[in-house]
BALO-734258 format. One line per field, with one value per residue: chain; x, y, z of N, C-alpha, C in turn; residue in one letter. Coordinates in pm, whole numbers. Example, Ala and Ser with C-alpha at 12.3 -4.5 7.8 and 13.67 -1.06 7.14 Angstrom:
2
kette A:A
n.x 1319:1285
n.y -569:-225
n.z 780:708
ca.x 1230:1367
ca.y -450:-106
ca.z 780:714
c.x 1320:1290
c.y -330:3
c.z 780:787
rest A:S
***
This chain:
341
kette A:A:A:A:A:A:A:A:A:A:A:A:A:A:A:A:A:A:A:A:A:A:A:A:A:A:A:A:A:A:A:A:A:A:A:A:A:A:A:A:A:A:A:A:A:A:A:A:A:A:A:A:A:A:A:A:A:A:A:A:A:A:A:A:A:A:A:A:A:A:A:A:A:A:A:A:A:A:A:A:A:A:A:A:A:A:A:A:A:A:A:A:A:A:A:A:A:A:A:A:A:A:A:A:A:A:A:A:A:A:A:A:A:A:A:A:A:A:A:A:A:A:A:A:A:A:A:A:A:A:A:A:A:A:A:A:A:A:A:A:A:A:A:A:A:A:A:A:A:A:A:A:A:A:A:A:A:A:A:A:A:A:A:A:A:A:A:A:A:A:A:A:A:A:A:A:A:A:A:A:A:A:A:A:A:A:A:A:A:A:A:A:A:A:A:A:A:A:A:A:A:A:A:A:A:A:A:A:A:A:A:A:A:A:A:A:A:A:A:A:A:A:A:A:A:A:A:A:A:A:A:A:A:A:A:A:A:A:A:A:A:A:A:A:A:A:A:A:A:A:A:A:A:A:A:A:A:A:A:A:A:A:A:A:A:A:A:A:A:A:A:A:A:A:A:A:A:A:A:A:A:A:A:A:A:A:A:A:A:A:A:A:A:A:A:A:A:A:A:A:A:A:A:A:A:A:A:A:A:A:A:A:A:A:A:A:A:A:A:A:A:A:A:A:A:A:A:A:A:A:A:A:A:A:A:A:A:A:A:A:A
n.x -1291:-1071:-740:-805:-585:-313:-365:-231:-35:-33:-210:-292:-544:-726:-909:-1184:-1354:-1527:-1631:-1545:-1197:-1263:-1513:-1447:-1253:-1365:-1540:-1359:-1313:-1553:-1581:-1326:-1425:-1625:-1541:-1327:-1471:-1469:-1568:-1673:-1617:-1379:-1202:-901:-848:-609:-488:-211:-266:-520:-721:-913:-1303:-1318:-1023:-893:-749:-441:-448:-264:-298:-295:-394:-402:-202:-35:-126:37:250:161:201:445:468:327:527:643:704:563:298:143:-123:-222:-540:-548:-799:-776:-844:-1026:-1099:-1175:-1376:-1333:-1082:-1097:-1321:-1578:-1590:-1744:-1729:-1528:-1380:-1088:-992:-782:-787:-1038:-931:-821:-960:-930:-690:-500:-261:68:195:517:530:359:572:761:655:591:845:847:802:945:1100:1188:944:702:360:26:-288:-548:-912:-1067:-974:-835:-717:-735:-951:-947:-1063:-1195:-1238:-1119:-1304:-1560:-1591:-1596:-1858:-2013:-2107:-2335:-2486:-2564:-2514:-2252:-2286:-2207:-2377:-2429:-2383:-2166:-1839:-1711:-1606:-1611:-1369:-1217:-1142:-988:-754:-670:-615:-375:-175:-104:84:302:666:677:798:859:981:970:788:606:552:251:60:-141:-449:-547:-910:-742:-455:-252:-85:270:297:531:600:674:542:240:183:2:-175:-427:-378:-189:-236:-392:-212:-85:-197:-247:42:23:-135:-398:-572:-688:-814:-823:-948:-959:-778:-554:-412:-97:137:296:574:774:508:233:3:-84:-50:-285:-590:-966:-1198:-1402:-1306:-1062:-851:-782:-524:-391:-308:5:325:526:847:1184:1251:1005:988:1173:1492:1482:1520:1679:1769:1751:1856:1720:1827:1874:1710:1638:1674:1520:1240:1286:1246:945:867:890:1145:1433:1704:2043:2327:2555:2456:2321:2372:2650:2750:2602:2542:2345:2299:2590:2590:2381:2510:2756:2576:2486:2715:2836:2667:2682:2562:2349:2005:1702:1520:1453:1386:1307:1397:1261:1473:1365:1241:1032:844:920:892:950:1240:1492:1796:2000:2298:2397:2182:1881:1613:1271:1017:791:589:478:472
n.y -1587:-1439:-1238:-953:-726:-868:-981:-1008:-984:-1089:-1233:-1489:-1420:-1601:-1397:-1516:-1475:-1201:-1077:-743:-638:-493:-630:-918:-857:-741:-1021:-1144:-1034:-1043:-1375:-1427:-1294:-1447:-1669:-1592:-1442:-1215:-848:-740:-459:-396:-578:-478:-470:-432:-467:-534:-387:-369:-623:-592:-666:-858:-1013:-1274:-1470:-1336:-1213:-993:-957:-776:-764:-578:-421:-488:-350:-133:-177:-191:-53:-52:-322:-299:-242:-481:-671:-873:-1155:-1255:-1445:-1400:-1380:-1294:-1180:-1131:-920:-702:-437:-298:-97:-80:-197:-474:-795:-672:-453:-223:-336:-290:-294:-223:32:-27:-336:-378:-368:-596:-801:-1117:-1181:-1348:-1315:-1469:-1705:-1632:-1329:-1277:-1340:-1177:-907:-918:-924:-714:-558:-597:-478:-153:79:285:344:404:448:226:389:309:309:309:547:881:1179:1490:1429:1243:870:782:532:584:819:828:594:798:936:991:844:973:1255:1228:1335:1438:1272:1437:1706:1780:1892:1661:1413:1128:1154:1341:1241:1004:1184:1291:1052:983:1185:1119:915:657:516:180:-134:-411:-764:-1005:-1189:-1468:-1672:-1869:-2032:-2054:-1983:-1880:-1673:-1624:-1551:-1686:-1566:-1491:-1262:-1096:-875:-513:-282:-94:-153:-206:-482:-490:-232:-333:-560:-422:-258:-438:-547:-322:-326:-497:-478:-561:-503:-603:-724:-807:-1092:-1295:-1309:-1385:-1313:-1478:-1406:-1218:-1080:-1270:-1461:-1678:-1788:-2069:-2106:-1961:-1878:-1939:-1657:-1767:-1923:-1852:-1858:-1844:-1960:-1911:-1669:-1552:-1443:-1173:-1195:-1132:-1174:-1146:-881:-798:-773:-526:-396:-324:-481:-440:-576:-551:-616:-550:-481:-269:-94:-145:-80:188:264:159:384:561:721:837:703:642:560:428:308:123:-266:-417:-668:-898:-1105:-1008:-706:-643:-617:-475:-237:-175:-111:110:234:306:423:668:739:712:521:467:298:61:-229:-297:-604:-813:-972:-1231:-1233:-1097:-868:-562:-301:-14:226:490:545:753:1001:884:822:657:681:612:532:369:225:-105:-287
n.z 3024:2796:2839:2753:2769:2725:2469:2171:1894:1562:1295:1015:796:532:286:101:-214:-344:-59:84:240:467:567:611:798:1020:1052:1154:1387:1516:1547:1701:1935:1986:2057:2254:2441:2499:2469:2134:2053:2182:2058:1866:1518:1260:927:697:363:149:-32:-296:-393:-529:-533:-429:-92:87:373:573:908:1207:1588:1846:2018:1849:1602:1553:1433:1161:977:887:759:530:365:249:56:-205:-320:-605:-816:-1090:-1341:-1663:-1846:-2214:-2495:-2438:-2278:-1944:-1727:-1481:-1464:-1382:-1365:-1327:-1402:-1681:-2019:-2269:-2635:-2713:-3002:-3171:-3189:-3274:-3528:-3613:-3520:-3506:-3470:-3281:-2994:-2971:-2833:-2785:-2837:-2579:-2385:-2410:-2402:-2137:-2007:-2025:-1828:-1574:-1320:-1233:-1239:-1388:-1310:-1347:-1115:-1136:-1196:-1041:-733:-429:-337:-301:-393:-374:-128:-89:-173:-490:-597:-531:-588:-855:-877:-817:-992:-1251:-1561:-1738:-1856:-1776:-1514:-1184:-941:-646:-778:-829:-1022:-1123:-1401:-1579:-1743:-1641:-1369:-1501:-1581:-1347:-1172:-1358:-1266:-1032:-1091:-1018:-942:-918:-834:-1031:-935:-1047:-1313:-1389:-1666:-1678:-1813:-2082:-2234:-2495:-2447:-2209:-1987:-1784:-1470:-1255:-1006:-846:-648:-548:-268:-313:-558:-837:-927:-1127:-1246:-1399:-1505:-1744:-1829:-1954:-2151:-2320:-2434:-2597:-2755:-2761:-2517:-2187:-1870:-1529:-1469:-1220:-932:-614:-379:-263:-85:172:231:448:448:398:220:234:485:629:756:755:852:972:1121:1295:1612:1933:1911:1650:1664:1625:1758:1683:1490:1382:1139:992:916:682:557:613:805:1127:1398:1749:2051:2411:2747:2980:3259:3351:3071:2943:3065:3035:2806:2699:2847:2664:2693:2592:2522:2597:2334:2443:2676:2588:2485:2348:2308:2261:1963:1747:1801:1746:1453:1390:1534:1388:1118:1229:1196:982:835:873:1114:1187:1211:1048:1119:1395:1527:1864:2094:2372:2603:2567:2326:2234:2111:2173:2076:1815:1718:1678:1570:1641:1645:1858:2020:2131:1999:2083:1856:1805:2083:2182:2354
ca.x -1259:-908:-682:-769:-427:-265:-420:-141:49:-62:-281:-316:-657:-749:-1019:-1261:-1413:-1736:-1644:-1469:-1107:-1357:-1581:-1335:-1160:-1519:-1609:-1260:-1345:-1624:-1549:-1275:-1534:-1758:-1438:-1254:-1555:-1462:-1662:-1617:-1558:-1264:-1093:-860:-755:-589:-450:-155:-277:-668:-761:-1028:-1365:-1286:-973:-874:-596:-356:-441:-222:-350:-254:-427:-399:-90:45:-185:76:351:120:259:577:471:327:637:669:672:382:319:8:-151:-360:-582:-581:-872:-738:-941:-1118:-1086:-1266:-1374:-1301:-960:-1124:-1441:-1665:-1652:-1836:-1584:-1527:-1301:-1056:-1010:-712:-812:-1149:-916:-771:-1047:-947:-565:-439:-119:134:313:657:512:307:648:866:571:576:944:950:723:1021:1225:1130:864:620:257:-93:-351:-686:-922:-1167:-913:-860:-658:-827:-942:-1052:-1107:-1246:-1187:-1176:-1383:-1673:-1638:-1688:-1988:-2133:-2137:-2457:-2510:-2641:-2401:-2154:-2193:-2198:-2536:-2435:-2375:-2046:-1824:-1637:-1690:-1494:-1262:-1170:-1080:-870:-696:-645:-509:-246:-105:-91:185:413:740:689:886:824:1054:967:660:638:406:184:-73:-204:-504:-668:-807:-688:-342:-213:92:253:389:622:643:688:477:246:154:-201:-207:-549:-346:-79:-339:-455:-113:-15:-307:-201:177:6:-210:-516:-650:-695:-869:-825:-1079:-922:-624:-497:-231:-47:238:344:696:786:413:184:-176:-99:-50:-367:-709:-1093:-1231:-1482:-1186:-979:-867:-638:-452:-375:-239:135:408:639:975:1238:1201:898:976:1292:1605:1510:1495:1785:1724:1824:1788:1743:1872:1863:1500:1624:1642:1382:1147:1314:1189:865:813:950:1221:1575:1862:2204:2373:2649:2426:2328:2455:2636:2819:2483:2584:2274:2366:2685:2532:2324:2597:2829:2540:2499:2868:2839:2493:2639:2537:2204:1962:1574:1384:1536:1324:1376:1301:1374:1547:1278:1215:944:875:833:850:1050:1293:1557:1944:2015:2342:2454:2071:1797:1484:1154:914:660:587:360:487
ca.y -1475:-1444:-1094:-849:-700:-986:-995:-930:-1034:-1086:-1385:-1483:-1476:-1615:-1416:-1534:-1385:-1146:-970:-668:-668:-441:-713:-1013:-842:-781:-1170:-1259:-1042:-1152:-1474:-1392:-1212:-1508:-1749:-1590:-1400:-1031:-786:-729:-313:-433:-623:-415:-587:-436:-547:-490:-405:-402:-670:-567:-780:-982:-1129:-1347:-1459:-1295:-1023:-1012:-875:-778:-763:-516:-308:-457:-282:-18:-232:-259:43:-119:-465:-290:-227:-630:-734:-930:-1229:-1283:-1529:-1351:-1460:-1192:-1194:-1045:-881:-601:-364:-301:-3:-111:-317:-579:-866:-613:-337:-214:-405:-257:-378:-93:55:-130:-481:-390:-364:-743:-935:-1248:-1232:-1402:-1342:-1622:-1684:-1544:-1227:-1252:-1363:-1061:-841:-916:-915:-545:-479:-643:-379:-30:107:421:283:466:359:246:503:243:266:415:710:1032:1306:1613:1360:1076:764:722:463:663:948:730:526:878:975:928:799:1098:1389:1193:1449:1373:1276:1571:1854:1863:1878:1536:1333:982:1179:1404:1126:964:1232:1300:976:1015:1287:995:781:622:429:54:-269:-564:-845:-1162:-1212:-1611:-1734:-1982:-2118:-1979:-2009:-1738:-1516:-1637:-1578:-1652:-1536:-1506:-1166:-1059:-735:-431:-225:6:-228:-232:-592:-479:-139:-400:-617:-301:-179:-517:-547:-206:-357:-657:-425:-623:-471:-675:-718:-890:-1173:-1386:-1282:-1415:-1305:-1564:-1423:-1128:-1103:-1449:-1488:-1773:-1805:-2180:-2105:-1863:-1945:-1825:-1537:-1776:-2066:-1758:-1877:-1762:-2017:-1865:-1534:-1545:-1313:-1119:-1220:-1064:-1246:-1087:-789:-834:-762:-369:-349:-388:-525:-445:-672:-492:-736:-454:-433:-67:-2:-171:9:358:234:153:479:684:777:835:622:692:489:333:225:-40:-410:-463:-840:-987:-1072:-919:-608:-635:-598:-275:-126:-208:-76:239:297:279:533:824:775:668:429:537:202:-29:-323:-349:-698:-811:-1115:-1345:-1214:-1041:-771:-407:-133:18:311:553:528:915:1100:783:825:563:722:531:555:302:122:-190:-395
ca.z 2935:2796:2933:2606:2765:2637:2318:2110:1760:1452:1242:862:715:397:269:-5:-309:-314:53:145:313:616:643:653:950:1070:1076:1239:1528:1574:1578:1819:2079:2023:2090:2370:2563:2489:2373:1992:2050:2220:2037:1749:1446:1145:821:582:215:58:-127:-365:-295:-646:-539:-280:-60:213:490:678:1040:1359:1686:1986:2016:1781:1481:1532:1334:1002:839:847:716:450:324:225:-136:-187:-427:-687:-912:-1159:-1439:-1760:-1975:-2324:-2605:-2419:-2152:-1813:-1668:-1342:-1461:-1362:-1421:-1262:-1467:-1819:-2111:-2442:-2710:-2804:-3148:-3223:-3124:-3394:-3658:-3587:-3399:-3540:-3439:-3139:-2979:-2999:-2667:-2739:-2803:-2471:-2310:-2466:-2344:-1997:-1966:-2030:-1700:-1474:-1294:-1153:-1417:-1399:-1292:-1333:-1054:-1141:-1133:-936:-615:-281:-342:-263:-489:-324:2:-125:-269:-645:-655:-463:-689:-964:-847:-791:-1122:-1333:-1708:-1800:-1907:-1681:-1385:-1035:-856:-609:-833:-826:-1159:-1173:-1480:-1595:-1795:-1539:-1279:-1545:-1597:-1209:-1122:-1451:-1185:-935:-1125:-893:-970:-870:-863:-988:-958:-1194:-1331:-1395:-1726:-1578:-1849:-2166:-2347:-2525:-2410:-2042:-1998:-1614:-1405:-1133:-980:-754:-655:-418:-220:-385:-682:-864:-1071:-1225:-1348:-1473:-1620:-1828:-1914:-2050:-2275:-2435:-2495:-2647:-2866:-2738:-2427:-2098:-1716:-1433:-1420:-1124:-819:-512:-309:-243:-25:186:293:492:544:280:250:287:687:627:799:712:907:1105:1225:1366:1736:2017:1866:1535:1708:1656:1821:1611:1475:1334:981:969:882:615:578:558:987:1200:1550:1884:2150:2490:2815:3116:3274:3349:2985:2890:3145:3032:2657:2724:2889:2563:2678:2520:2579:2541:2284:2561:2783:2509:2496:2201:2300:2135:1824:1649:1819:1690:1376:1385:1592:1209:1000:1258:1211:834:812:925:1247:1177:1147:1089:1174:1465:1617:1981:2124:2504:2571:2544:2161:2289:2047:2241:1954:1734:1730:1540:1644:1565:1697:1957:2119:2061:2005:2122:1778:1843:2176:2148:2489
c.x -1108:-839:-684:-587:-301:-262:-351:-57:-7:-165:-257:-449:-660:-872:-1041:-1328:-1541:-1725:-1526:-1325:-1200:-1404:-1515:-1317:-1311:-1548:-1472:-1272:-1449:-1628:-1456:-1335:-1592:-1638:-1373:-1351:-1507:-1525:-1574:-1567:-1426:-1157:-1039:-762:-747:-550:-363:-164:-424:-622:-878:-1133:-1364:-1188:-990:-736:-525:-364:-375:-235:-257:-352:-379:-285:-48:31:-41:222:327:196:395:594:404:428:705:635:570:402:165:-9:-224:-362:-605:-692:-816:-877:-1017:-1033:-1180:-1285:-1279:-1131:-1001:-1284:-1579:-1715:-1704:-1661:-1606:-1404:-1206:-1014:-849:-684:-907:-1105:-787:-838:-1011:-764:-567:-295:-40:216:439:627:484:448:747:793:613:715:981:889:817:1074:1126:1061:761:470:120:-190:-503:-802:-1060:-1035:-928:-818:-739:-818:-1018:-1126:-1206:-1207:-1212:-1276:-1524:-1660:-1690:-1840:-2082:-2199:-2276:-2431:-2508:-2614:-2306:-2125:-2223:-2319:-2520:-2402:-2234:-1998:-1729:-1661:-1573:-1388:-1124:-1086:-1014:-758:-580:-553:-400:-130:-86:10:295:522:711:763:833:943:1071:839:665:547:383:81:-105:-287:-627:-822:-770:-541:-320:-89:74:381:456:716:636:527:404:205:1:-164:-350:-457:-192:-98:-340:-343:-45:-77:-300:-85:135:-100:-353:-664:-684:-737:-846:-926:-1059:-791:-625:-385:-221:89:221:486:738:657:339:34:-180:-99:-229:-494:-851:-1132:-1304:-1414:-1083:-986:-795:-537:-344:-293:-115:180:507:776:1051:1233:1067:884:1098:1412:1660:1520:1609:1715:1817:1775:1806:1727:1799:1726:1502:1568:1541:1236:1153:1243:1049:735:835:1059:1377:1648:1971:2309:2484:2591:2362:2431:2443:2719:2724:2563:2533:2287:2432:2645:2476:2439:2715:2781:2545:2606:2863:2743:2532:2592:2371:2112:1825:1465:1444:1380:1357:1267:1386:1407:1461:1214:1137:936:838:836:942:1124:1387:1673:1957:2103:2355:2293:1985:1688:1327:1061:745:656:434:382:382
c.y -1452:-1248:-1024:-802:-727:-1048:-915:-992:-1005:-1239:-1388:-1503:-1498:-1580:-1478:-1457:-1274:-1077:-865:-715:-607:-576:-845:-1003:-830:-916:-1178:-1171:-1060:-1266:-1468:-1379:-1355:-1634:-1755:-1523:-1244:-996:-723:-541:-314:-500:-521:-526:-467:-518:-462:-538:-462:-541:-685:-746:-918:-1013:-1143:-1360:-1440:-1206:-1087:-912:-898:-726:-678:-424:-350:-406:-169:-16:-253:-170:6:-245:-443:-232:-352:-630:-829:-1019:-1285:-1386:-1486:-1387:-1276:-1258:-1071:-1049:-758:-545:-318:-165:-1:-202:-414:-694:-774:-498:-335:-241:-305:-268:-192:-131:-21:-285:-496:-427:-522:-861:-1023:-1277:-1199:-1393:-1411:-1570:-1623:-1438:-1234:-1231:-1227:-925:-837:-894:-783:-475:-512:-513:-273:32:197:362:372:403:364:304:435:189:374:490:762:1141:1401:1571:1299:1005:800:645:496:759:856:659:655:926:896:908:885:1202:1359:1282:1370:1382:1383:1652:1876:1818:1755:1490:1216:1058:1287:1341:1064:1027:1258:1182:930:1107:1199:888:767:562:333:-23:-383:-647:-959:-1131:-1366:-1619:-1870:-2052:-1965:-2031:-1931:-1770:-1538:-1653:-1551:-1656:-1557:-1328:-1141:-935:-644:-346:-82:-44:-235:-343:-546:-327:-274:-509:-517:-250:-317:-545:-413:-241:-430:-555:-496:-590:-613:-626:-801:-964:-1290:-1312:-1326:-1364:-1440:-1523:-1219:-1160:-1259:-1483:-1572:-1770:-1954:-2198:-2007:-1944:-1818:-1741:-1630:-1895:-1983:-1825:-1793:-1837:-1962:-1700:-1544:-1453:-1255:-1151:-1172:-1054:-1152:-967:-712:-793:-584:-321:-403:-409:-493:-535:-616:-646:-657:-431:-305:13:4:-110:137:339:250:299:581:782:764:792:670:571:376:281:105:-128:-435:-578:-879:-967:-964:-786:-526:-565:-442:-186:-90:-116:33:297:384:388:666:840:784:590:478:407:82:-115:-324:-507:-720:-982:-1195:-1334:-1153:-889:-609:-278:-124:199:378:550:692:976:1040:820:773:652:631:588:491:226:26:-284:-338
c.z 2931:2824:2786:2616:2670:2488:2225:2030:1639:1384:1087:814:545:293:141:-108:-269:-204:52:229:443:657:651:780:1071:1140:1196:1364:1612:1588:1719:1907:2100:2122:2293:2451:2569:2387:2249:1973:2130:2211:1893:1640:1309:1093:733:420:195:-8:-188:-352:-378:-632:-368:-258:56:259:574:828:1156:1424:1780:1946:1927:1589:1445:1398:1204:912:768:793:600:354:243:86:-99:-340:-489:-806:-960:-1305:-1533:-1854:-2081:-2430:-2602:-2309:-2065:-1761:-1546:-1360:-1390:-1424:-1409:-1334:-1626:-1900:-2236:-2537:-2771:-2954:-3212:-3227:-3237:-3521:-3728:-3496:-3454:-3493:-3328:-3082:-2922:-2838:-2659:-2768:-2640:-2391:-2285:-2426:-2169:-1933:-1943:-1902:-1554:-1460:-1213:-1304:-1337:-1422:-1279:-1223:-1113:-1111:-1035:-783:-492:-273:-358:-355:-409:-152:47:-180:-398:-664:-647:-536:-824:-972:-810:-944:-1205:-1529:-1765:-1803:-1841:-1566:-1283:-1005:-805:-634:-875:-977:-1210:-1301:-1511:-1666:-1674:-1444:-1323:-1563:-1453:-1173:-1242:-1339:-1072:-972:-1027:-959:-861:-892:-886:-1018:-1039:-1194:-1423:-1515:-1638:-1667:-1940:-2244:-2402:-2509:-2290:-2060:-1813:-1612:-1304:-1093:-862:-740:-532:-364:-310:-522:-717:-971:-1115:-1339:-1437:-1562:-1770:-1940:-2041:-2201:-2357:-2490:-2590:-2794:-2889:-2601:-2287:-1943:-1672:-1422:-1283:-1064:-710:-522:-238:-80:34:292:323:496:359:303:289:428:717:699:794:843:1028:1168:1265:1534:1815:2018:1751:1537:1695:1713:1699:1602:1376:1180:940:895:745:653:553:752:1050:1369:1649:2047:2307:2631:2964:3136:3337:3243:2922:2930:3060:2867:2619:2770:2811:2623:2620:2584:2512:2482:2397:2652:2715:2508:2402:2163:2229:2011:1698:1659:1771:1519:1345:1404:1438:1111:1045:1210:1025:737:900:1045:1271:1137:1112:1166:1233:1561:1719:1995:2256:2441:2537:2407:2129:2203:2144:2137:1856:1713:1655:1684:1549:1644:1846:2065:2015:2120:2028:2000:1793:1943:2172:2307:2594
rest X:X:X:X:X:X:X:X:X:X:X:X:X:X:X:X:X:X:X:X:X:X:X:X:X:X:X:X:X:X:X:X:X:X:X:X:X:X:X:X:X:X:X:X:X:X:X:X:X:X:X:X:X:X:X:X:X:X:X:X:X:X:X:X:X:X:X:X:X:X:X:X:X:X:X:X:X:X:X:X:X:X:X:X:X:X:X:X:X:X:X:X:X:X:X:X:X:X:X:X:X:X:X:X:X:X:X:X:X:X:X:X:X:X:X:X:X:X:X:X:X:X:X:X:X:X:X:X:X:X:X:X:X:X:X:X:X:X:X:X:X:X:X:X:X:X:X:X:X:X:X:X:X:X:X:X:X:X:X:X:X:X:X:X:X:X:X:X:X:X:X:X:X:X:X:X:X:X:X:X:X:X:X:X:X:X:X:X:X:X:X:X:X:X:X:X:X:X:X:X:X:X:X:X:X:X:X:X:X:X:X:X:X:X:X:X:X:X:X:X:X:X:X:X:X:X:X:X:X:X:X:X:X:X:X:X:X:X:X:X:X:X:X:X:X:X:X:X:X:X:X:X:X:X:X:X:X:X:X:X:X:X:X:X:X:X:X:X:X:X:X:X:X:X:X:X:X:X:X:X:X:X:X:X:X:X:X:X:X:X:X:X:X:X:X:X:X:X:X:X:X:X:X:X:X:X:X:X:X:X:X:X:X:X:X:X:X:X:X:X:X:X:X:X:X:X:X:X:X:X:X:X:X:X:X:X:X:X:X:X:X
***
């Protein structure tokens, strides 16, 4: 039986179509348990970022203490290959949900739109842009999912199975009050042939490609869903390194490295197994008793200088690269935020 203790980094799974991101992480610890000989309520595995159960692609997980680092790796731009079906629209922005052809698509079913429209279309979604979320997602209305208020709703005067007064218009309206500003960075054409038009996106945290499906098919004056997605990428991390839920080993566990997390985290590399103890145990250090000959050091100590005297999100790692947490440089005292060592 391997030391759960010990049981600590991160992996790449690649799930597959048709399941849950839950039950994915599900299979890979069980597999794990069945692998290394620990019981499956003991091993912890998150994941940064859903992926709805129609696409596929990149979770990226962590294991044991170091679940505590996901919030911060969801912070990673993220990279997609998705297939648009044009002509209609989806309940669900996607293959899954009820289609219907809107009223300006009726009054041109027979025209197709020529690729440099499509191209001149898609160009205008690059940049920071004002995003609605699909009202089949996980944001919370009233403290539940969207998509669970929805699926409660009946056919039949559109109210809610349990009484209450939701109805589909209502919930569209609701997550209108939910618009976020997002980023996207390129969006690649990849293959067109009506009505399938594929891309490729590349974008920030916080992104719905099924609401960006939806919105493009209104630019286009044709309507559109997601019928195919993979993630392809988060941050440094590829689905080509990725592995399925039931070939998960204690192989496949990596450790954390600085790359990992971009070029939005400064690092401190702690040497002293005083300070490193005093770290560990949450407590506050006093900027001078850090070692700032390291070069990377050097570094933070530059950007501290530069921030006012502050940083908010500092990696510590010991010498051996060894990730132990992460902390805030605030007012020449390093604050202990997350300990994972």
């Amino acid at each position: 039986m391997s030391d759960i203790k010990k049981l600590n980094g991160f992996f790449l799974l690649n799930k597959p179509t048709e399941i849950s991101s839950f039950w994915a992480i599900s299979r890979a610890r069980n597999t794990l348990s069945e692998t290394l000989g620990i019981p499956f309520k003991q091993i912890k595995v998150g994941h940064a970022g859903t992926l709805d159960p129609l696409a596929q692609g990149l979770l990226l997980c962590a294991v044991g203490k170091s679940t505590k680092m996901l919030s911060h790796l969801l912070l990673s731009d993220k990279k997609y290959i998705a297939e648009l079906h044009l002509g209609e629209f989806s309940e669900t922005d996607d293959a899954e949900g009820k289609k219907s052809v809107p009223d300006y698509k009726q009054n041109k079913i027979n025209s197709i739109p020529e690729l440099s429209e499509i191209k001149k279309v898609l160009d205008l979604f690059v940049g920071k842009i004002q995003q609605t979320p699909p009202q089949f997602s996980a944001l919370k209305i009233e403290g539940k999912r969207a998509c669970d208020r929805v699926r409660e709703i009946t056919e039949e005067g559109g109210r809610n199975k349990n009484g209450s007064e939701f109805t589909h218009n209502d919930i569209l309206e609701i997550m209108k009050t939910k618009n976020r500003e997002i980023e996207i960075f390129d969006i690649k054409f990849l293959d067109y042939n009506y009505p399938k038009l594929k891309i490729e996106v590349h974008c920030g945290t916080g992104t719905y490609i099924r609401s960006l499906a939806r919105d493009i098919g209104e630019k286009l004056q044709e309507g559109a869903y997601i019928s195919f997605l993979e993630r392809t990428d988060v941050g440094v991390f590829s689905v080509k390194n990725a592995v399925h839920h039931n070939d998960i080993t204690e192989k496949n566990i990596l450790q954390f490295e600085a790359s990992a997390f971009g070029e939005s985290f400064s690092s401190l590399y702690l040497q002293d197994e005083n300070i490193i103890k005093r770290f560990e145990q949450g407590q506050k250090i006093a900027f001078r008793d850090l070692d700032f000959a390291n070069k990377e050091n050097g570094k933070t100590q530059k950007k501290y200088e530069e921030n006012n005297s502050h940083i908010q999100h500092v990696l510590l790692w010991a010498e051996n690269k060894q990730l132990l947490g992460l902390g805030e440089l605030k007012h020449d005292i390093l604050i202990p935020r997350k300990i994972i060592s």
